[in-house]
C-alpha positions as CSV (number, residue, x, y, z in Angstrom):
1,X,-8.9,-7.2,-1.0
2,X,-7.7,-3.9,0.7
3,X,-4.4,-2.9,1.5
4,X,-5.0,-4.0,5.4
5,X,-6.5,-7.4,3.7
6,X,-3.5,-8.1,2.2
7,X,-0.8,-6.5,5.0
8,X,-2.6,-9.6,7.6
9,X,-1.7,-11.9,5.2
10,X,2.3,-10.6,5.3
11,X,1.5,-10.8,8.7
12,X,0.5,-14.3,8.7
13,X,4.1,-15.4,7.1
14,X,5.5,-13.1,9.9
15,X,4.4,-15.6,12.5
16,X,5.8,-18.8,11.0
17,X,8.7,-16.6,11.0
18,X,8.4,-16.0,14.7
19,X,7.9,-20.2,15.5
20,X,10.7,-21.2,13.5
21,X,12.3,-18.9,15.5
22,X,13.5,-16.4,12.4
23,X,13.4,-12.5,12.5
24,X,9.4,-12.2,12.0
25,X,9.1,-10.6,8.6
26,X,6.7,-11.4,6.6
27,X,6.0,-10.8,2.4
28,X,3.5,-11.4,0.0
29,X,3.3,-10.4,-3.8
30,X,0.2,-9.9,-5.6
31,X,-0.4,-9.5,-9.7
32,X,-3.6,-8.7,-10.6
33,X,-5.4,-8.7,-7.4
34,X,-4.1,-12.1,-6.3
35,X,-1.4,-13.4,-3.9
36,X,0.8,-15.3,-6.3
37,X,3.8,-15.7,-4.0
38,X,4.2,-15.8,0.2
39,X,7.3,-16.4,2.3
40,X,8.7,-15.4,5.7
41,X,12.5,-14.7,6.7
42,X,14.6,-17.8,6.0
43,X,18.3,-16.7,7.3
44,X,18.8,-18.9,10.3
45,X,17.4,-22.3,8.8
46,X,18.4,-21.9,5.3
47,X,21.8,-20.9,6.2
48,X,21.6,-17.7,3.2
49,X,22.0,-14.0,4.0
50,X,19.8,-13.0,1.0
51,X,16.8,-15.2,2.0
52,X,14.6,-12.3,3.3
53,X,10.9,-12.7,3.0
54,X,10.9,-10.1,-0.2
55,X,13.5,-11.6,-1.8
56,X,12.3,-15.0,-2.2
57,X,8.8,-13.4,-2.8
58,X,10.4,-12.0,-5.6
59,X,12.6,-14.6,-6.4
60,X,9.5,-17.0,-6.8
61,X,7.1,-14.2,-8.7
62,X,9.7,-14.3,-11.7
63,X,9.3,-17.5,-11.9
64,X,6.3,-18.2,-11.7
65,X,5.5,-15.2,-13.9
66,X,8.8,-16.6,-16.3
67,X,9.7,-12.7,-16.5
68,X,12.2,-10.8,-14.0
69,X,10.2,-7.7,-14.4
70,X,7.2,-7.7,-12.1
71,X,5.4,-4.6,-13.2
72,X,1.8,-5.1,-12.4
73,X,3.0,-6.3,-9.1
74,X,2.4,-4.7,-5.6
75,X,4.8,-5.9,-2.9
76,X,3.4,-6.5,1.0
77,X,6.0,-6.7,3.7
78,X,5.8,-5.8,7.4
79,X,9.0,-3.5,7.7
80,X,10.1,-1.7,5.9
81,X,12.7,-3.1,3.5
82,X,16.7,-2.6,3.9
83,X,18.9,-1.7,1.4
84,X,19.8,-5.3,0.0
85,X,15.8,-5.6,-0.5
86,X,15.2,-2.3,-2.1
87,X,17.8,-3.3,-4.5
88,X,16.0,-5.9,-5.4
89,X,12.6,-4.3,-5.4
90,X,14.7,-1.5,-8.2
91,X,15.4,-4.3,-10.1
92,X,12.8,-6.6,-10.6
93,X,10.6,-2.9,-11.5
94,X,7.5,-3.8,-8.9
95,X,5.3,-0.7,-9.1
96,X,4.0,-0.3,-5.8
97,X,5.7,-1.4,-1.9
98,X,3.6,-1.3,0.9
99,X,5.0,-1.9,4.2
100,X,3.9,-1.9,7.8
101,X,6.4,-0.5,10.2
102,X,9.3,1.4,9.4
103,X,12.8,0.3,10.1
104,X,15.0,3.1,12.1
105,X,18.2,0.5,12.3
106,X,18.3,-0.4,8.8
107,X,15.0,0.7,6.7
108,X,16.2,2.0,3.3
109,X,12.8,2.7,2.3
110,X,12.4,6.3,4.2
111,X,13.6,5.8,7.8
112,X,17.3,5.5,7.3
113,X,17.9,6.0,3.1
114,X,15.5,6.4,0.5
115,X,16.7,3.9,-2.0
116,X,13.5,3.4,-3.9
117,X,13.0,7.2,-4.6
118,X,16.3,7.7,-5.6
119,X,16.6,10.1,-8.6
120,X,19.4,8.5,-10.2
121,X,17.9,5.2,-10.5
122,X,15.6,3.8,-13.3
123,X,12.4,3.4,-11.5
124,X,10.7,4.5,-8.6
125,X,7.8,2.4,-7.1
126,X,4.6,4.0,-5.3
127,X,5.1,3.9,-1.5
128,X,2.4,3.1,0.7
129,X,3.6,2.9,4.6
130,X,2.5,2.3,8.3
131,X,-0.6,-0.6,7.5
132,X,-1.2,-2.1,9.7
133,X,1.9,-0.7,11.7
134,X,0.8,-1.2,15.2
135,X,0.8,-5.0,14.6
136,X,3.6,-4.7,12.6
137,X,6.0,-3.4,15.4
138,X,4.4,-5.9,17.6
139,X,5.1,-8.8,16.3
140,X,8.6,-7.6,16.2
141,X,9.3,-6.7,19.9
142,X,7.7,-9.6,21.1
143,X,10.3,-11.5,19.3
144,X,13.1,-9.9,20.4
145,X,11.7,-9.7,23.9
146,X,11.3,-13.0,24.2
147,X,14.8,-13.7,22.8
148,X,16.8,-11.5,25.2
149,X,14.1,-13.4,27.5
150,X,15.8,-16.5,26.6
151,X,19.1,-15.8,26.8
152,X,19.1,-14.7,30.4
153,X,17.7,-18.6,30.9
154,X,20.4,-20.2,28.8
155,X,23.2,-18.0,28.9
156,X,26.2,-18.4,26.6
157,X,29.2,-20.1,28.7
């Protein structure tokens, strides 16, 4: 599969994001040219600050891999990662991040730090940005459109 192969499948997770009504991000890892692990934002319904889509994507790979280093791995998510999920991409040594659209607010990738090229940390992963971008962003401001859509209908009170 190509890197835009791949990217609609992150995309995919994004939308179950978007019904459930979740930030729509979406993830997938892939080891050896397979998708071994899938999930979308899980904040609001799992009640758990950490459950972004690439931290659980990770979370599962070790485990299904029964090893907490995932080199060999390439990560696809649709924005770009934030700090929190950079840390995380550091530490469990994935070789290669390939996002969608950048993050201006809170990216940590290249928009608003550079965490994973870092010179004082251990390991720096290739960066691949802007797949699939377009759809990406899209997906995103028609979520939030919709919610500030919403909240003119039900208004707090």
């Amino acid at each position: 599969m190509t890197d835009q192969e791949y990217m609609t499948e992150a995309l995919k997770e994004a939308q179950k994001a978007y019904d459930m009504g979740e930030i729509p991000i979406g993830a997938i890892l892939v080891h050896e040219g397979e998708i071994i692990s899938r999930h979308h934002n899980r904040r609001e319904c799992d009640h758990d600050a950490t459950a972004h889509a690439e931290v659980l994507v990770i979370r599962e790979a070790c485990q299904l891999l029964e090893r907490w280093r995932l080199t060999g791995c390439t990560l696809y998510v649709t924005i770009e990662p934030c700090p929190m999920c950079a840390g995380a991409i550091i530490n469990s040594r994935i070789d290669r991040v390939v996002y969608g659209s950048s993050d201006y607010k809170g990216g940590a990738v290249e928009s608003l730090f550079n965490v994973l090229t870092h010179p004082g940390l251990n390991h720096e992963p290739e960066i691949l940005s802007g797949v699939l971008a377009e759809q990406c962003s899209q997906i995103m401001k028609d979520f939030f459109k919709e919610r500030r859509k919403n909240k003119e209908k039900y208004p707090r009170g």
